[in-house]
N, C-alpha and C positions, 0 to 999 in steps of 0.2 A: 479557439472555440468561438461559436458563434453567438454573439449575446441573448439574441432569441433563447439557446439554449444551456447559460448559462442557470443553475442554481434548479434546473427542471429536474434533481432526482437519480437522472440516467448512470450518472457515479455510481452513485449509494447503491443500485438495484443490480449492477455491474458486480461491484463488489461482495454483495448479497450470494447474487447465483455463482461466484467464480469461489466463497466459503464455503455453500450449501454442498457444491458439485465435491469440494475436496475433501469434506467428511464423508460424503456418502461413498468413495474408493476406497478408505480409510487411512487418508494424510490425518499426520499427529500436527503438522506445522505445518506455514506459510510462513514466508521468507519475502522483502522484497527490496529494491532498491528505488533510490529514486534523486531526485537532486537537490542540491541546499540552498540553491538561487530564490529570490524572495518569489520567481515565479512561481516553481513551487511548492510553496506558503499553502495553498486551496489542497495539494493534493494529500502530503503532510498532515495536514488537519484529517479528512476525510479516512486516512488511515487508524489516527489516531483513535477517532471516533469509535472506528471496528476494532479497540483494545489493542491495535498493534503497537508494540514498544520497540521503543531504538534497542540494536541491537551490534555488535562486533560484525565485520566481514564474512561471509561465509563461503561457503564452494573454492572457485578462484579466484573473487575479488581481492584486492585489497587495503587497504586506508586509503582513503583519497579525499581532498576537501571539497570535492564536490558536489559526494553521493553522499548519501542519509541512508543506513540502513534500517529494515524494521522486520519485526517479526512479530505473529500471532500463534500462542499454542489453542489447538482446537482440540 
């Protein structure tokens, strides 16, 4: 990422419209993965923020130490 646009929002508004879009088709959940390296650590948080909690494997994944799963019920 570019530091110019570091910390500008574009996450959070990202995440915003991609909630907003999946209640308005009528998703009950969001599911997602992502990885546990301290790089990241920003993205993680950001998720957190949007009440997603860690969660088990889902679909075809499965354990692995290097993915972080999470999910939000909407």
């Amino acid at each position: 990422m570019k530091p110019d646009a570091e910390r500008s929002g574009i996450a959070s508004r990202l995440l915003e419209h991609i909630i907003t879009e999946a209640k308005a088709v009528g998703f009950t959940r969001l599911s997602l993965e992502t990885g546990t390296a301290e790089f990241f650590l920003p993205a993680r948080s950001l998720y957190g923020t949007f009440a997603f909690v860690p969660c088990e494997p889902y679909a075809d994944y499965r354990p692995d130490p290097s993915s972080t799963f999470m999910t939000k019920t909407l």
